[in-house]
DRENMAR-502292 format. One line per 2 residues: number of its first residue (from 1); their letters; for each residue x, y, z of C-alpha. Coordinates in steps of 0.25 Angstrom, whole numbers, plus 5000, padded with zeros to 4 digits. Last residue first. Layout:
residues N
NUM> a> X,Y,Z  ...
END
This chain:
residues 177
177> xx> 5057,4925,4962  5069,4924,4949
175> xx> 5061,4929,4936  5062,4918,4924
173> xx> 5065,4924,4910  5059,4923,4896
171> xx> 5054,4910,4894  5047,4907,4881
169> xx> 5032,4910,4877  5031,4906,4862
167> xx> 5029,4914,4848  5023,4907,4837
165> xx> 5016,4920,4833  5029,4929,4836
163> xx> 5024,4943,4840  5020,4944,4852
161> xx> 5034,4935,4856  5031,4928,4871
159> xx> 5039,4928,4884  5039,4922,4897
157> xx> 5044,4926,4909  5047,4917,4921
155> xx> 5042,4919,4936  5046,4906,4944
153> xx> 5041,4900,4958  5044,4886,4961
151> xx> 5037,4879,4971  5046,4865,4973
149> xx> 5041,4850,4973  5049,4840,4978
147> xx> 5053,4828,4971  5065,4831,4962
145> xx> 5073,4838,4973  5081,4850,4973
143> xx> 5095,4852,4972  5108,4843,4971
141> xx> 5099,4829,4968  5110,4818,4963
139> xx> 5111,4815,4949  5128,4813,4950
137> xx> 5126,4825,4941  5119,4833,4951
135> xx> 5105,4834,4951  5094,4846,4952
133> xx> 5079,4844,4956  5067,4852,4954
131> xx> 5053,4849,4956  5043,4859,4953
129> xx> 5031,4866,4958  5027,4879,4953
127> xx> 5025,4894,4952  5026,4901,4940
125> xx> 5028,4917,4938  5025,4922,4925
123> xx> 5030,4934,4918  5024,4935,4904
121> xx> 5032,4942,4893  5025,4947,4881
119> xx> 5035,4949,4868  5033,4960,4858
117> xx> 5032,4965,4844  5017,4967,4842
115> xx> 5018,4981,4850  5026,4986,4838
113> xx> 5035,4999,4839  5041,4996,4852
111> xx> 5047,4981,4844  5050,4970,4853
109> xx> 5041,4974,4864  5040,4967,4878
107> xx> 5026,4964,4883  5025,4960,4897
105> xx> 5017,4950,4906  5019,4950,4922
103> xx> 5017,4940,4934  5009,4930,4925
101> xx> 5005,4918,4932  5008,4903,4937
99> xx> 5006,4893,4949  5007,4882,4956
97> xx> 5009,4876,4942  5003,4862,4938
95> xx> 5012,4855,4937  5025,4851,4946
93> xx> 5037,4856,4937  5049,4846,4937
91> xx> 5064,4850,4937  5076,4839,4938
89> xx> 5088,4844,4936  5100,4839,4930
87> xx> 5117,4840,4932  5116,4850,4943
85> xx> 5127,4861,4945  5132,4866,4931
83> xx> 5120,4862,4925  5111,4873,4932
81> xx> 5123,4885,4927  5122,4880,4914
79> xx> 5106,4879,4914  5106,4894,4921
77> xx> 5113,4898,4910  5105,4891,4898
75> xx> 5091,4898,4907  5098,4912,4905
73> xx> 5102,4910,4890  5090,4906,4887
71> xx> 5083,4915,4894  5088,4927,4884
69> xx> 5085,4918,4873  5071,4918,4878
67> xx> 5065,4906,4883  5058,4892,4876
65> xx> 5066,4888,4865  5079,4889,4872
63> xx> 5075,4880,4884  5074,4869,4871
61> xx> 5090,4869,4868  5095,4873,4883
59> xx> 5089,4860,4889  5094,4858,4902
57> xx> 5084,4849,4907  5080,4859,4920
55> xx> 5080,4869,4910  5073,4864,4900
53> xx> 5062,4859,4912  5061,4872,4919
51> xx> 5059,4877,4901  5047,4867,4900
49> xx> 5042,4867,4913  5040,4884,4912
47> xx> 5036,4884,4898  5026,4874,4899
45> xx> 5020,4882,4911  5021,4895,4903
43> xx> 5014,4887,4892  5001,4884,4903
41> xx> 5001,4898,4909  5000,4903,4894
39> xx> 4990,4895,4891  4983,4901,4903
37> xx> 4987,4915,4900  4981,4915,4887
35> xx> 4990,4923,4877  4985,4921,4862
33> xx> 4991,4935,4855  4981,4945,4859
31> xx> 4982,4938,4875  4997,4943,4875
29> xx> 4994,4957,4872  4986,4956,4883
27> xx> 4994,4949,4893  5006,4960,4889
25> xx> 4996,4970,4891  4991,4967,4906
23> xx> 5007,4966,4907  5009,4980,4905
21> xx> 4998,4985,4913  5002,4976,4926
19> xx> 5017,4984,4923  5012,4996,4922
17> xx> 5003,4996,4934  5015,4989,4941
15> xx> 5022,5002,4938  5011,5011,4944
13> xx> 5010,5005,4954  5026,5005,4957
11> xx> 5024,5020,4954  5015,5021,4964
9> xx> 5023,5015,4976  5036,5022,4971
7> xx> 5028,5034,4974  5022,5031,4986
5> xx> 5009,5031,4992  5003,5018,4984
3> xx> 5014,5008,4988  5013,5009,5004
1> x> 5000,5000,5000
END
């Protein structure tokens, strides 16, 4: 309540305004070419086990078709790094979802001149069961453990051409909570 008598206060509300403006568009805009959040809750889940599964497998080749070149390179590192100290990893998702939804939606424009020219971003934050376990190369458990379920909270951004038809949501980034 302190929020309303200040400046600062006001101008965080006013920024939030913006923000809840701009991604009430970004929905819209996405709704003209097909979007449905429920599908789109059903791919992002897709996405989501296909691409924990990539990584937990290793698997640079397919994880490429699927995020951003930019993540590419992130998620390739972080591989490298995971490969230097287990030897293989186990990683399950426990359907269904505790829970999913859209935290932000943005537009992104490749060209200012023509509105048609641009990538939607959709921020979603998932929270889930899984089973993760990680082994050592004598195939011993180092972290982990195959059985017991874990709640796992992620926020990963995916983005979508406009103005590709056959255009796919891939993975953009992943916010640390």
């Amino acid at each position: 309540m302190h929020r309303w008598f200040t400046r600062s206060g006001w101008r965080r509300t006013k920024e939030d305004m913006m923000l809840e403006l701009k991604s009430a568009y970004a929905i819209n805009r996405l709704r003209k070419s097909g979007y449905s959040k429920k599908k789109f809750y059903k791919e992002a889940v897709i996405l989501y086990t296909e691409i924990n599964i990539l990584m937990a497998n290793g698997d640079k080749k397919a994880l490429r078709k699927v995020v951003t070149e930019q993540m590419y390179s992130a998620l390739k590192n972080e591989i490298k790094y995971r490969e230097s100290m287990w030897s293989s990893i186990y990683w399950e998702l426990v359907e269904p979802s505790v829970k999913i939804r859209t935290l932000r939606a943005r537009m992104i424009g490749v060209d200012k001149n023509d509105l048609s020219k641009a990538f939607v971003q959709l921020t979603l934050e998932f929270i889930t069961k899984q089973k993760f376990a990680a082994y050592n190369s004598k195939g011993a458990l180092v972290a982990g453990d195959k059985e017991k379920e874990v709640l796992v909270n992620d926020i990963w951004v995916f983005e979508k051409s406009l103005f590709h038809q056959r255009a796919h949501w891939r993975l953009c980034g992943r916010i640390k909570v």
